[in-house]
C-alpha positions as CSV (number, residue, x, y, z in Angstrom):
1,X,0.0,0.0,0.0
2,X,1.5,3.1,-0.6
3,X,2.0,5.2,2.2
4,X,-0.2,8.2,1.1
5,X,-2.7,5.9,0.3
6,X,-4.7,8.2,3.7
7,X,-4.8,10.8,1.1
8,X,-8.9,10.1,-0.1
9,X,-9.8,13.6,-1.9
10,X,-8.1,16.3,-3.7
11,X,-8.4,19.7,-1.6
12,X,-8.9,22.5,-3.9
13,X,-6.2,25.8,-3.3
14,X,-6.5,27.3,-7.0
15,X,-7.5,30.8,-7.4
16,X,-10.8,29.6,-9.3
17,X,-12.4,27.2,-9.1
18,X,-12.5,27.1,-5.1
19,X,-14.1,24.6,-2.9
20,X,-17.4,24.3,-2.3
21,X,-19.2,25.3,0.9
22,X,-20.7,22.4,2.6
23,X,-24.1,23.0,2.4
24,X,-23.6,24.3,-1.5
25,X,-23.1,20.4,-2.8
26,X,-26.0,19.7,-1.0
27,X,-27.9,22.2,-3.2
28,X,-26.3,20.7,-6.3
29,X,-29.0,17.9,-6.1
30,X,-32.2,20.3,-5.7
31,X,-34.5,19.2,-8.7
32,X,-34.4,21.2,-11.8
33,X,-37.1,23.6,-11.9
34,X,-38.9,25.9,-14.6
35,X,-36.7,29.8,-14.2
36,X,-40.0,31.1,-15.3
37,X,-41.5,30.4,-12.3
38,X,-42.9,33.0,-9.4
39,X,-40.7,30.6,-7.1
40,X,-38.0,31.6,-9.5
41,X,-37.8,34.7,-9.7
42,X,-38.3,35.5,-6.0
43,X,-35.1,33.4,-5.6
44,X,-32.6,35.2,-8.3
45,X,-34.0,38.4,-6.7
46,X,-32.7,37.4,-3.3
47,X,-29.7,36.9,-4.6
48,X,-29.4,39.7,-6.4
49,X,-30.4,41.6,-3.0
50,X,-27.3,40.1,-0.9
51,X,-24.9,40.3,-4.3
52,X,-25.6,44.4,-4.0
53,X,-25.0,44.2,-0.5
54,X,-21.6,42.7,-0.8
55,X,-20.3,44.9,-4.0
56,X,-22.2,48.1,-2.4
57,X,-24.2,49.6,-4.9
58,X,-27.3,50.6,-4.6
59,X,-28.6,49.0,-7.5
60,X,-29.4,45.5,-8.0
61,X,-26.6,43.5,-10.1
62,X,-27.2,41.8,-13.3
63,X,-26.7,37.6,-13.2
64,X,-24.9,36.1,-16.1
65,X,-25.2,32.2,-17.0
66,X,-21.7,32.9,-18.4
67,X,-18.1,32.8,-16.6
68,X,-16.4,36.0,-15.1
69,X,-14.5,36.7,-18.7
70,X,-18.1,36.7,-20.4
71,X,-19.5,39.4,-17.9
72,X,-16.1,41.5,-18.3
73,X,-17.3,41.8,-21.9
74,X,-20.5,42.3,-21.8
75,X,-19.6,45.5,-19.1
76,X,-17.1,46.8,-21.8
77,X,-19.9,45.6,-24.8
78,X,-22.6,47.6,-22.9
79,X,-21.0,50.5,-21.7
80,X,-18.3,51.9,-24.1
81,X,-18.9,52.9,-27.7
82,X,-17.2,51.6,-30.6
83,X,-14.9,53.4,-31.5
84,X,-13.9,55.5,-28.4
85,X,-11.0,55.8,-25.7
86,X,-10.2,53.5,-23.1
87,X,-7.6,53.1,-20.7
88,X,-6.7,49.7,-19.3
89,X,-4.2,49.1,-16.7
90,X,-2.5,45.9,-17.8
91,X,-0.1,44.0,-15.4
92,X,-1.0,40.4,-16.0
93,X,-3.0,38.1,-17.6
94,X,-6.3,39.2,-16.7
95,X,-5.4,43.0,-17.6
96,X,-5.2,41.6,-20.7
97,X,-8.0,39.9,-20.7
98,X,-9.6,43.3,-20.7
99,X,-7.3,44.6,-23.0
100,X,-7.6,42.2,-25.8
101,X,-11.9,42.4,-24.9
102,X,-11.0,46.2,-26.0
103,X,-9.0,46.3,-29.2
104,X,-11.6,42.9,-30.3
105,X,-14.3,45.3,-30.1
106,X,-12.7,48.4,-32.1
107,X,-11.6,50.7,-29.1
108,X,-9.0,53.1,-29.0
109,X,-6.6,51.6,-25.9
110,X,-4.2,53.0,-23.8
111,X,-2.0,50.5,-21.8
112,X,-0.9,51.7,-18.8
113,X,1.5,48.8,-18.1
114,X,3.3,47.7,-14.8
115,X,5.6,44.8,-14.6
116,X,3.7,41.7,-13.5
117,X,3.6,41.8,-9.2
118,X,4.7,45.4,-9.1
119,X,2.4,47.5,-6.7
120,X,0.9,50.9,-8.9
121,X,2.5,53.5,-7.9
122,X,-0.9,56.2,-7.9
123,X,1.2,59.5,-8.6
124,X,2.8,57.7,-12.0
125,X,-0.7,56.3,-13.0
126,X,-1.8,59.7,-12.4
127,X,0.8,61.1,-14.6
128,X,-0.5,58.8,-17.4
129,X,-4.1,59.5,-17.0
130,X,-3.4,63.1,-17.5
131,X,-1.2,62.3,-20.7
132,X,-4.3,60.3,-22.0
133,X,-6.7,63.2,-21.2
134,X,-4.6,65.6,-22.9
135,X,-5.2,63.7,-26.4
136,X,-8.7,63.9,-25.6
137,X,-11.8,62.6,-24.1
138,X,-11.3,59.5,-22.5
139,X,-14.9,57.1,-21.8
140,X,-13.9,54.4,-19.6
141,X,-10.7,53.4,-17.2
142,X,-10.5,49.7,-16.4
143,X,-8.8,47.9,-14.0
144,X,-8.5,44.9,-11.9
145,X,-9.2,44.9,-8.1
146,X,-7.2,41.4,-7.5
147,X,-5.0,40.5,-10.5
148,X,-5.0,37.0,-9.9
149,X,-2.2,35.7,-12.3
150,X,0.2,37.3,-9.7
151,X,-1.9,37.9,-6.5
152,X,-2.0,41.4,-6.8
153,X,-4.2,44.2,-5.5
154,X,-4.8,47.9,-6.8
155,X,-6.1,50.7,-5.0
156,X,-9.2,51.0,-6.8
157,X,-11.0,53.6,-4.6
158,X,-8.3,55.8,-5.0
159,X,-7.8,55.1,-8.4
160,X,-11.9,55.7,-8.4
161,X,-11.4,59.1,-6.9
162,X,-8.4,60.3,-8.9
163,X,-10.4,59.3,-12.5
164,X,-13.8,61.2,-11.2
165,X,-11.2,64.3,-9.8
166,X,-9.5,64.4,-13.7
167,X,-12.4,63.6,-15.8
168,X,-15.7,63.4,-14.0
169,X,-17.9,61.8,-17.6
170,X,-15.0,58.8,-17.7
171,X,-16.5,55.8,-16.2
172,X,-14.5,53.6,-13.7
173,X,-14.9,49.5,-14.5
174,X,-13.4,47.1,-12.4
175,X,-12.6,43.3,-12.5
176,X,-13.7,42.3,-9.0
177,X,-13.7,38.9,-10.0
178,X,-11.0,37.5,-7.5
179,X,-11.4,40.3,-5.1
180,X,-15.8,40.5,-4.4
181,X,-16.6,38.1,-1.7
182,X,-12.9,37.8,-0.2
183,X,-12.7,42.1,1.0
184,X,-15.1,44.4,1.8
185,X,-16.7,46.1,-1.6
186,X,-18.0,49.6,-1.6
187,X,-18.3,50.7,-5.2
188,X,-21.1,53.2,-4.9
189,X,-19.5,55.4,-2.4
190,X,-15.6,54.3,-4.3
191,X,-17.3,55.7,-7.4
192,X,-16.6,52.5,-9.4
193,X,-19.7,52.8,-12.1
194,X,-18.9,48.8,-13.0
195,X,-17.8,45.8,-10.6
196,X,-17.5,42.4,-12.3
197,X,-17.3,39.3,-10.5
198,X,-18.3,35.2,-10.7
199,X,-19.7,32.6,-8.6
200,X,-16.3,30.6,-8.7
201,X,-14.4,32.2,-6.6
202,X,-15.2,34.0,-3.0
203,X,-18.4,32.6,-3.0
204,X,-17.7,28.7,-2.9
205,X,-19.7,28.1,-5.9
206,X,-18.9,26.3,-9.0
207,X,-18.1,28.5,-12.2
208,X,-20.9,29.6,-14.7
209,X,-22.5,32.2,-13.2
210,X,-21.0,36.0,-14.2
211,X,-22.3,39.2,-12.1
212,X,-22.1,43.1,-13.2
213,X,-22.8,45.5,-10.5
214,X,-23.2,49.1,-12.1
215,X,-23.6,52.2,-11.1
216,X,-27.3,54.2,-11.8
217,X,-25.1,56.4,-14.0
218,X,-23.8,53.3,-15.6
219,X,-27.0,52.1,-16.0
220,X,-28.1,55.7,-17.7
221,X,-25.3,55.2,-20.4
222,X,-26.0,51.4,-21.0
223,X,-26.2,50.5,-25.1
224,X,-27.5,47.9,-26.8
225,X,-24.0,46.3,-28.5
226,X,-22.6,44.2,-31.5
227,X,-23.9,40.9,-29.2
228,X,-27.4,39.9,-28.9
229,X,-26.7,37.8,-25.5
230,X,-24.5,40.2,-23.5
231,X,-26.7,42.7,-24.0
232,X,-26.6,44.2,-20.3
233,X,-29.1,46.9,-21.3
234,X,-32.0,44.2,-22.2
235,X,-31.1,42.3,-19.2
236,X,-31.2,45.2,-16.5
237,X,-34.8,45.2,-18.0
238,X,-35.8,41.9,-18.1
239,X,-34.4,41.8,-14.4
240,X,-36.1,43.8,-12.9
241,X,-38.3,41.5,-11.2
242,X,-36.1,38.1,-11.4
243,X,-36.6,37.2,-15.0
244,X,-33.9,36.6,-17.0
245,X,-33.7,37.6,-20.6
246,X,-32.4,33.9,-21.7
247,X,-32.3,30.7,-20.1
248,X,-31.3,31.0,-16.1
249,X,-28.8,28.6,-14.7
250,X,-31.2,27.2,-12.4
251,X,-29.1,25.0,-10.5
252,X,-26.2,27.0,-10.4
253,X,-28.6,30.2,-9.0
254,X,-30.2,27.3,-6.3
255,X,-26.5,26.8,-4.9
256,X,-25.2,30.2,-5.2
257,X,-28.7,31.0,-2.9
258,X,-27.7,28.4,-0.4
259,X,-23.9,30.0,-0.4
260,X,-24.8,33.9,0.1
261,X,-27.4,32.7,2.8
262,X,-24.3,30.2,4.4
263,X,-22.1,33.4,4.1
264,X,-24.4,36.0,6.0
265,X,-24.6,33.2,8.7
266,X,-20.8,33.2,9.2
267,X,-20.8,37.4,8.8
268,X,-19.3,38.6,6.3
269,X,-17.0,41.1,8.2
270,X,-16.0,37.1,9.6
271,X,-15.2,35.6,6.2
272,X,-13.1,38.7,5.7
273,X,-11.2,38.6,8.6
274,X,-10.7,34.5,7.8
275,X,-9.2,35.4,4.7
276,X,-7.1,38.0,5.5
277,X,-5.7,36.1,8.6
278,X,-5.3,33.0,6.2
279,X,-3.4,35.1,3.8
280,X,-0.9,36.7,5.8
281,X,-0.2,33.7,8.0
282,X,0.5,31.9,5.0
283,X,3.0,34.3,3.7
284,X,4.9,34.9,6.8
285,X,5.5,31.0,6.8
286,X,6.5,31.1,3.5
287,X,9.1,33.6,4.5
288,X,9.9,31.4,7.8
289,X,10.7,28.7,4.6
290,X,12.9,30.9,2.6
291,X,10.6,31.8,-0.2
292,X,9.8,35.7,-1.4
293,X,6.6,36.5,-1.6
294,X,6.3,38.1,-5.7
295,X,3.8,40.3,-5.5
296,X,4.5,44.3,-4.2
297,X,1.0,44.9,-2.6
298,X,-0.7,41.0,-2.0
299,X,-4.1,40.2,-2.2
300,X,-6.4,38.6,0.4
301,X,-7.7,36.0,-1.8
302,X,-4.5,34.4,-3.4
303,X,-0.6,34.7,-2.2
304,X,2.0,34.1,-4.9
305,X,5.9,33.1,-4.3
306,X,8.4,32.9,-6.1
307,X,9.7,29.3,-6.4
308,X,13.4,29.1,-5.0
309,X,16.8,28.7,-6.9
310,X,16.8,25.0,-8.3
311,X,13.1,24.1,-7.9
312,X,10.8,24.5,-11.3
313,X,7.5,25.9,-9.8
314,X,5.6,23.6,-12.0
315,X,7.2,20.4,-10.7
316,X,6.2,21.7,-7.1
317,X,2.4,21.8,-8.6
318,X,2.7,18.4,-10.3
319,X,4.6,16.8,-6.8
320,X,2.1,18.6,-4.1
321,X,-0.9,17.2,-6.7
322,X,0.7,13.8,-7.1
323,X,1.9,12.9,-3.2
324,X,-0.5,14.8,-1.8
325,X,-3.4,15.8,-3.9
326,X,-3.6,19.5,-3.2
327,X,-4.0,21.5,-6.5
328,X,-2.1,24.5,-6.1
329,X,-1.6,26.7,-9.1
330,X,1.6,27.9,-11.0
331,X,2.2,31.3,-13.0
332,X,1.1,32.1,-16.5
333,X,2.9,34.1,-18.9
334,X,6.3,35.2,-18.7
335,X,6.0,34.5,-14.6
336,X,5.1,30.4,-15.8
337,X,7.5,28.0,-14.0
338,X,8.9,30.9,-12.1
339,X,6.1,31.3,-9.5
340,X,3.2,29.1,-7.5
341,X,0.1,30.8,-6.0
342,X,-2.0,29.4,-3.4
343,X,-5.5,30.6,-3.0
344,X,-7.5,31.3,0.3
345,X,-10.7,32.2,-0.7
346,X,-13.8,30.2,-1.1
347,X,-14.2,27.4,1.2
348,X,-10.7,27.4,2.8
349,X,-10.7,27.4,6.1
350,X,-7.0,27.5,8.3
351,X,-6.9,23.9,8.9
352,X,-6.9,24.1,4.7
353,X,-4.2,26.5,5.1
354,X,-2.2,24.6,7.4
355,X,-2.1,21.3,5.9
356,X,-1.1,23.5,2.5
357,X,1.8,25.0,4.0
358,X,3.1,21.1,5.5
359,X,2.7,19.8,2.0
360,X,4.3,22.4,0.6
361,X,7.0,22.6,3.1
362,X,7.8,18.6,2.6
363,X,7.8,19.0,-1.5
364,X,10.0,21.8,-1.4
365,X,12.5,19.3,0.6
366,X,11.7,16.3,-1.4
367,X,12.5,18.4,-4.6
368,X,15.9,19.7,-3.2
369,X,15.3,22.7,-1.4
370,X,17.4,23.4,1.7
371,X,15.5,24.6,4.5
372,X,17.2,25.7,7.3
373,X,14.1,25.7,10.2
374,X,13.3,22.4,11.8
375,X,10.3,20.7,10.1
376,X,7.2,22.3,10.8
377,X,8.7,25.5,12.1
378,X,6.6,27.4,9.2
379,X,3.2,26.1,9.6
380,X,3.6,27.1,13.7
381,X,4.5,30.4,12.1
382,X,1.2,30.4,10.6
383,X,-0.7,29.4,13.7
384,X,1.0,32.2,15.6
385,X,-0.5,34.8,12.8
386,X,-3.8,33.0,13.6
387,X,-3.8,33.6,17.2
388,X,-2.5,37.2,17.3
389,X,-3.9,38.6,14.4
């Protein structure tokens, strides 16, 4: 028998897809019903009730049977003319994502780039916004709250303030995606006009379910655009009273009813505090192990090191999934094989986070990494985060 044999299930500690809550798989086996039901409707509008409570607007978001990419487009599809200015703050993969949503769609983009992990720095991003203004009127800034490729966060209410301060008619979009659900969101009183997020990440649910928060002067400038089903103008009508313009995701909106409900039990100021505990415990023992932490301003939802001098990050991933089966996730881009993030969001408690760090403390040593501290010295690190924080 082999002597990990103990190991029975695969513990989820990816930056998307997350773990499920408990009582979410539960939900999974509700029958499928009719979404053009009364009983429906009154559920997607509680939802859509505690979704504007957590991003902070005002307004109820719109539900998308469509991943987090799929509502980024629609918010840039739905709110920014062909044709006209953007600026898009690009320092990873998922600034490009909204990049490359841009320049598909016949914008005029601006890149302000940072190297991948670097924290923005607000007075040169400043300096760039101004540039950009000089050349003209500019209709939208977007920007990531959590870039998750490198476990990043951006100060996006000052950013918010600072765009509103240059150019008051330029609207504010964010990707919230990896961010909503794991830190406190207040985009109405940040002056973010868009929030994007998805059900696969903060909230414990599985992907396929995309959310748009906007603004009410978002929703004054919304425009019917080039697609027929991301139309975020026809669905903020259709809507309004739980109906959705196409075919729901009924099952998916059953379990992401049973996770906000299991959330608001816990408190979210609680599963806040869980997560930011978790992450910073986590990266002090990494730092008890040796390892730099890569990004300049991390994230409470995913931490991201940089693999050590002779180990491949990507053979870390493969021996911690093998030995162990915890899936942890490696870099993308130029950072692939260079870094490995671990994510602490969704249904990851700090037992989770313990048990991560021990794995990832043994395949470190297995794969040749000298570690000075006795065994175990990092995850008692992490514990003494826990208690003190």
């Amino acid at each position: 028998m082999d002597k990990f044999s103990m190991v029975t299930r695969e513990r989820l500690f990816t930056p998307g897809p997350t773990p499920l809550l408990p009582q979410v798989e539960r939900a999974a086996l509700f029958p499928v019903g009719y979404h053009r039901t009364h009983f429906f409707r009154e559920l997607t509008m509680e939802c859509k009730r505690q979704l504007a409570a957590v991003m902070g607007t005002k307004e109820l978001p719109v539900i998308l049977a469509c991943s987090g990419s799929g509502a980024m487009q629609a918010t840039v599809e739905s709110l920014v003319s062909v044709g006209s200015k953007v600026l898009v703050v690009e320092a990873g993969k998922f600034g490009q994502r909204w990049r490359d949503i841009c320049y598909r769609l016949g914008l005029e983009v601006n890149v302000f780039q940072l190297p991948w992990g670097q924290a923005l720095d607000m007075a040169h991003f400043e300096q760039y916004l101004v540039e950009v203004l000089r050349e003209g009127s500019l209709e939208a800034v977007l920007c990531q709250g959590t870039e998750t490729s490198t476990a990043t966060q951006y100060p996006i209410a000052e950013m918010a303030r600072l765009v509103s301060e240059r150019s008051s008619d330029t609207l504010f979009l964010v990707d919230g995606i990896s961010s909503v659900g794991s830190k406190p969101y207040y985009a109405d009183e940040w002056g973010i006009d868009a929030v994007v997020s998805a059900s696969q990440k903060g909230f414990g649910v599985p992907p396929g379910l995309g959310f748009v928060g906007l603004s009410q002067r978002a929703r004054q400038r919304l425009v019917s655009g080039p697609s027929l089903y991301f139309d975020l103008k026809q669905e903020v009508c259709s809507q309004q009273d739980g109906t959705t313009a196409y075919t729901a995701a009924t099952q998916l909106i059953y379990m992401l009813h049973t996770a906000l409900q299991q959330l608001q039990d816990m408190g979210w100021e609680t599963v806040y505090q869980v997560q930011a505990q978790a992450g910073q415990g986590l990266r002090q023992a990494g730092e008890r192990l040796g390892l730099e932490i890569f990004s300049q301003a991390p994230a409470e939802s995913v931490t991201a090191f940089v693999a050590p001098a002779g180990v491949d990050a990507l053979d870390l991933v493969a021996y911690m999934k093998k030995v162990y089966k915890m899936q942890i996730s490696g870099g993308q881009g130029p950072v692939k094989g260079k870094i490995f993030r671990v994510a602490h969001m969704g249904a990851v408690d700090a037992v989770d986070v313990a048990g991560c760090i021990l794995a990832m403390e043994s395949s470190l040593r297995q794969l040749g990494y000298q570690i000075d501290v006795f065994p175990g010295a990092a995850v008692s690190t992490f514990w003494q985060v826990m208690h003190d924080f």
